[in-house]
N, C-alpha and C positions, 0 to 999 in steps of 0.2 A: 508671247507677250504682245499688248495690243500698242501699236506704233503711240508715238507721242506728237501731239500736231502744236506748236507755241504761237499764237497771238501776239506781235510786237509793231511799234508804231510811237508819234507822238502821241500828244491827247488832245485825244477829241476828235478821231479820225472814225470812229465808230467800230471801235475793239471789241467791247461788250456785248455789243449789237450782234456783230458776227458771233461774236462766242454764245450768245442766247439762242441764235438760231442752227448754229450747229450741233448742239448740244440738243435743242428743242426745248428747253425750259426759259427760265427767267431766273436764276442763279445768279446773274451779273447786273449789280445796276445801270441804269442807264439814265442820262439827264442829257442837258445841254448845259454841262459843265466840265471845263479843260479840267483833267486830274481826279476825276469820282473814283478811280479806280487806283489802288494804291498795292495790294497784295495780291499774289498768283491764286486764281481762280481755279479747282479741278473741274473737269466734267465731261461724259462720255457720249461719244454721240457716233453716228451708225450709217456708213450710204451703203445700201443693198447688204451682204450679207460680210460686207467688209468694218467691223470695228474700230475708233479709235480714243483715244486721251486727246482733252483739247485743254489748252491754259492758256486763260486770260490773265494778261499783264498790265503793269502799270503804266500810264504815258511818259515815253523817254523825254525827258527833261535834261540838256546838256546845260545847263545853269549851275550857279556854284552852291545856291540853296542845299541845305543839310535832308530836308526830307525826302526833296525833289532828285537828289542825287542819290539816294538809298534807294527810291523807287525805280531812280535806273540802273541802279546794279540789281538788287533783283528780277527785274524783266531782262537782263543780259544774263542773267543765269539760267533764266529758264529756257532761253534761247538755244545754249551751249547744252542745255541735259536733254533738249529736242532732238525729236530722228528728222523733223520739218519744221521748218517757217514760215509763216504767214506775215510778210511786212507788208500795214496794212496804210495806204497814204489814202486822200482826201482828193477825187476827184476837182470838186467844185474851187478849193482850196490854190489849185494848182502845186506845182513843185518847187518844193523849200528848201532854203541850206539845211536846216534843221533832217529833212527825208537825204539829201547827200550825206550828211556826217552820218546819220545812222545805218544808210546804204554801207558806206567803208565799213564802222564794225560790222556788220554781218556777213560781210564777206569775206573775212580772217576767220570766222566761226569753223569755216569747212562743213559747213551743214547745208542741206538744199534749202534754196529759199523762194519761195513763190511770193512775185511782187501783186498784190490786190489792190488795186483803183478802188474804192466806194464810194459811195456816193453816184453812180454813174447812169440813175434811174431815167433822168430828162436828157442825157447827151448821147450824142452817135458815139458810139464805142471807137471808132478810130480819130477822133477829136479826142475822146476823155482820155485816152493810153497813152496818145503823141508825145508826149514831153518826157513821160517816164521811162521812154527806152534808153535815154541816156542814164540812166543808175546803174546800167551792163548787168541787172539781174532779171536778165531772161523776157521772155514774151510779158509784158504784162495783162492780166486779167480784170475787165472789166465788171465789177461786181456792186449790187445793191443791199445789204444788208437789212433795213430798214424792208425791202420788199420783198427779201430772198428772193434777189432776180442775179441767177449765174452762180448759187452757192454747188448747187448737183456737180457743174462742170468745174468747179474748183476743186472737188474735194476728189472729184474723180480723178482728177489731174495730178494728185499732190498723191493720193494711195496709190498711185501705177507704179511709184520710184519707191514705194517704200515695201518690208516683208509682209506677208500675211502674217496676222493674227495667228494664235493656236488655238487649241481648243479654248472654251469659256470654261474659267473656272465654278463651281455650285458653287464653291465658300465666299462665292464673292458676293451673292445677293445676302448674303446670310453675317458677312463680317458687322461687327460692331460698329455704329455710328456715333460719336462723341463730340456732342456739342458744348465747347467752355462758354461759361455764362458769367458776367456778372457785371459789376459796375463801370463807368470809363476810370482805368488806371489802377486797378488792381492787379494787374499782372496778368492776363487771361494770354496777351500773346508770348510774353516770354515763358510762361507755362507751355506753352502748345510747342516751340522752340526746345526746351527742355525736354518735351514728352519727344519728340522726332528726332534729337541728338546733333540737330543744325539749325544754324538762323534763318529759318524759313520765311519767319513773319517779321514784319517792320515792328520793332521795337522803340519806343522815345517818350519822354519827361514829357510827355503835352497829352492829357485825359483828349480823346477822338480821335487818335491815331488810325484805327480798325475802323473803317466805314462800316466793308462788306460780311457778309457772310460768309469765310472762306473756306473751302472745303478741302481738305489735305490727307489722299491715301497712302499708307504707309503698311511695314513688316515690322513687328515686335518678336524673336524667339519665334520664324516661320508664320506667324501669326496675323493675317489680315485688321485693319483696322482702316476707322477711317474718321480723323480728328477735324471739328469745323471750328473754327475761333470769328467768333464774332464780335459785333461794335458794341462796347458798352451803352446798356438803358441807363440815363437818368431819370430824376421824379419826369413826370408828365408835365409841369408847371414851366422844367428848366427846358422840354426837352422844344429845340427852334424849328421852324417849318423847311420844308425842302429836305434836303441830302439828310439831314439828321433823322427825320420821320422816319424818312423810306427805310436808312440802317435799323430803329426800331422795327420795323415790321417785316425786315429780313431774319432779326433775331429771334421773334417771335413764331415765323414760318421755320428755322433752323432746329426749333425746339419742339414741332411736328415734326419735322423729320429724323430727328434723332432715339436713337434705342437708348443712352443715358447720358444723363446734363454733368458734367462739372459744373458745381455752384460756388466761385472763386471769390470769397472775402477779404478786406483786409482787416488781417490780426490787428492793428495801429487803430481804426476806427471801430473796430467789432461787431457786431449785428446790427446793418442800419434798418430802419423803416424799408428802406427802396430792397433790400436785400431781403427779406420777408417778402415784399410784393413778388420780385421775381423767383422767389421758391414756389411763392403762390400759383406764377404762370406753369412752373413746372408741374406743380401738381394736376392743373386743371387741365393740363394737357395727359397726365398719366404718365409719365415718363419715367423711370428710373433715375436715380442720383444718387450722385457723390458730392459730398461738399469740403472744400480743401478752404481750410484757414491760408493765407499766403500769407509772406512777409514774416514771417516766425523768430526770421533770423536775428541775433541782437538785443532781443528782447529779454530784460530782467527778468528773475523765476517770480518772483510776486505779481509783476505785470501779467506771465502768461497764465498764473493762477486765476488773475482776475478776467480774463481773457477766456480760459476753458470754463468758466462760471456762468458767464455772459452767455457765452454761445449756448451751453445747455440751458439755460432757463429760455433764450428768446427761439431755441428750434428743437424745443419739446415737442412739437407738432408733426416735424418729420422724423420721430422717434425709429423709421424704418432704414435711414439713410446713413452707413459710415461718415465718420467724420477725421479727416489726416490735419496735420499742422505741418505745413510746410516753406519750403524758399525756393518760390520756383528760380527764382536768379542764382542760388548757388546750387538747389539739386537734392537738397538733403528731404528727405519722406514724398520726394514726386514718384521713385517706382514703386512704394507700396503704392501709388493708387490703381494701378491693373490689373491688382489682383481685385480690389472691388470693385472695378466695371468689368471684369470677366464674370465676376458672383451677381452684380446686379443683372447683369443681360441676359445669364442665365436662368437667374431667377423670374426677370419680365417674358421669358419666352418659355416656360414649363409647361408639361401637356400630360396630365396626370389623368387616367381614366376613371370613367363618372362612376365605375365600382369602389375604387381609391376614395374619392369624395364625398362618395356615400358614406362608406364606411366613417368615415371623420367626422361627419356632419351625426351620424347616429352613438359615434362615442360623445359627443360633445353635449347631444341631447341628455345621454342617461347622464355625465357629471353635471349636468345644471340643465334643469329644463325650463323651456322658456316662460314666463311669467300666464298670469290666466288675465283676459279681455273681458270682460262683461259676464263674468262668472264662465267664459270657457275660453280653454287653454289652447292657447296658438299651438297648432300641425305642423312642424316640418317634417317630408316624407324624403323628398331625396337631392341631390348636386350634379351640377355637372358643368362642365368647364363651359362660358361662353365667349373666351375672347383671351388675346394674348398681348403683352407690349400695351398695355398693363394687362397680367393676368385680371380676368374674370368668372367669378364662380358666380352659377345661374339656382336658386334655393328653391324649391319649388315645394309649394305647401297651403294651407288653409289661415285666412287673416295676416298672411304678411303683409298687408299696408298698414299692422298696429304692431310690430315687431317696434319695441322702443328702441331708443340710443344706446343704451347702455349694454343692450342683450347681444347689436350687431358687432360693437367690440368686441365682446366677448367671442363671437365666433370670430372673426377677422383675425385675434391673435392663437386664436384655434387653430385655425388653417393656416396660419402664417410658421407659427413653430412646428405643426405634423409636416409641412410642405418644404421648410427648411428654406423661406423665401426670403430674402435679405436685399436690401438696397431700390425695391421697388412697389408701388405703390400695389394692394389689393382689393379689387374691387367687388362687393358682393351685392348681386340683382335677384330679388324676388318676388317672384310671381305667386299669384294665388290659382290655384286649378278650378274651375269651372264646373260646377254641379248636373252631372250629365242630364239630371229630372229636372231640372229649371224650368225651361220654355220646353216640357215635353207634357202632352193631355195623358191623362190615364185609360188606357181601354182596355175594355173586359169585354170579356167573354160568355154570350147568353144566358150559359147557365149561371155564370158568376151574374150577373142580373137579376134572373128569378130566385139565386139564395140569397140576394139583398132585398127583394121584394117579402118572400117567406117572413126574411126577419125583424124588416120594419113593422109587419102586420104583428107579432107575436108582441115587440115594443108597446103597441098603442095597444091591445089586450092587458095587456100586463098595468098599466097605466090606467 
């Protein structure tokens, strides 16, 4: 198993920053704002041929504040399920009661803990550490995260005490990616909480709870997963500049990287406009989906009648995508949904050989053949897979730039019921083939000459 490295600190000491550059992406926001980060960040990152797990936390807040103080119990949880710590204080800042009281807890943790100075880019290294030997946790390390200056030696410092890695698992580039989607306050994290069997994610009555994008690996029945809950989108109009944008555009980039969306409504308001728009991103991103009604729970049978009504006339569009009614708060229809993001992932990553496709494509021809163009009839000759996550079938044939709307549904639900594809979106590309005599001149041959000479002369005889 690959060791686990925890990020903890107040806020604003540049948590994220370190965890973006260990990791090597941009997975964690980052601002000049005490508290941007509120839920345990995953993410993997690699010195030489040593592996590990890194998690960014939320800034310890010892105040009496309700959110502020759920934020620090979960970064003190994630501290204690570490094989390492990273307590990360503020150079520039100098040393606070605030870095002493969090110093105490973590040293009842029993876990190692490697003290990182940041911020240490413009000062002598033994000015920037001087003050923080008194927290009696160890040498401190002078480190820049902002300029990855000293991250190599920290992290080489922190894998020495801990076991190697084992082998890499294959299943693990290949596990499921679930990203929950949908509006602020429909349930997306206490769903993601329910789907993992713990309070993983900060839960509360107040729509912008979830900034980030957060990504969470887990085991289902031996079974790799890996579940990301994100901030809810508002319309565009509501949505405010700064930290809200950026949550947008983490949500956005979470639904490129995911194999299939949870699209989380609530049953109480029913298919809004915004809920349409973000099915839309889904789509136009190709992504696989499930869409889970939430909030189910309580609701009168006429209500949910008019309720399953709604939803089918306003996402007739994603006619390919299941649909569950559920309570992610109490539990009841959340584990039928992995059985259809095991059938939709399967389905976005099928790899059917272009004899397979052929053959589809030439049964589909003889039950219904495609319409006649300008008094001739459109060529399809043969298929073949161009892409996967969303599958792609590549058509290749004569005038498909005049292949109408109507003919490509037809084959789309062709290939969709022979293929047995379910919960993901099918995409079909075609090409017209290239008339090998186009830009080719005609040459003949002598004699072919002189019997076209013979028989022009016999022409004007004749004439």
């Amino acid at each position: 198993m690959k060791p686990v490295v925890a990020i903890v600190g107040r806020p604003n000491v540049g948590k994220s920053t370190l965890f973006n550059q260990l990791t090597r992406t941009r997975d964690a926001l980052v601002a000049d704002v005490p508290g941007l980060t509120r839920d345990r960040q995953f993410g993997h990152g690699q010195i030489g041929d040593r592996p590990y797990w890194v998690v960014d936390t939320g800034g310890i807040n010892l105040d009496e504040e309700v959110l502020s103080r759920r934020v620090t119990e979960n970064a003190l949880r994630a501290a204690r399920e570490a094989d390492a710590i990273l307590f990360v204080v503020d150079a520039r800042s100098g040393l606070t009661p605030q870095d002493e009281e969090i110093a105490g807890g973590l040293r009842r943790l029993e876990r190692p803990v490697h003290l990182v100075v940041n911020k240490a880019e413009a000062l002598n290294d033994d000015v920037a550490v001087s003050e923080f030997h008194t927290l009696g946790l160890g040498e401190p390390i002078p480190v820049s995260s902002a300029h990855a200056f000293g991250l190599h030696e920290l992290m080489s410092r922190v894998l020495t005490s801990l076991p190697a890695a084992g082998e890499p698992e294959s299943e693990q580039e290949r596990q499921p990616r679930i990203a929950v989607l949908g509006r602020p306050n429909v349930g997306k994290s206490t769903l993601v909480n329910r789907m993992l069997g713990e309070e993983r994610m900060l839960t509360c009555d107040m729509p912008g709870t979830t900034r980030d994008a957060v990504a969470v690996p887990f085991l289902r029945d031996g079974k790799p997963y890996t579940l990301i809950d994100t901030a809810g989108v508002r319309r565009r109009a509501r949505v405010e500049r700064g930290i809200e944008r950026f949550s947008v555009i983490k949500t956005l980039q979470a639904i490129e990287e995911a194999n299939v969306v949870i699209v989380v409504i609530d049953a109480r308001e029913g298919v809004t406009d915004q809920d349409a728009s973000l099915i839309g991103e889904v789509l136009k991103a190709g992504r696989a989906m499930v869409v889970a009604v939430n909030k189910w729970d309580g609701m009168a049978e006429e209500q949910r009648d008019r309720v399953r009504a709604g939803v089918d006339r306003r996402l007739d569009f994603v006619g390919f995508a299941r649909i569950h009614f559920i309570s992610a708060l109490h539990g009841s229809g959340v584990g039928n949904l992995f059985e259809s993001i095991d059938r939709a992932y399967a389905s976005a990553f099928i790899n059917p050989p272009t004899s397979q496709l052929t053959q589809i494509l030439e049964y589909l021809l003889e039950t219904h053949q495609p319409p006649l163009i300008g008094g001739r009839r459109i060529k399809l000759r043969y298929a073949h897979l161009g892409g996967q996550n969303p599958p792609c079938i590549v058509i290749h044939g004569n005038q498909t730039d005049a292949v109408p709307g109507s003919y490509k549904r037809y084959l789309d639900k062709g290939f969709r019921e022979a293929l047995a594809v379910e919960g993901t979106p099918l995409r079909l590309e075609f090409r017209t083939g290239e008339n090998p005599y186009k830009n080719r001149r005609t040459q003949i041959t002598p004699r072919q000459a002189a019997k076209r000479r013979r028989l022009m002369r016999h022409v004007k005889k004749r004439t």
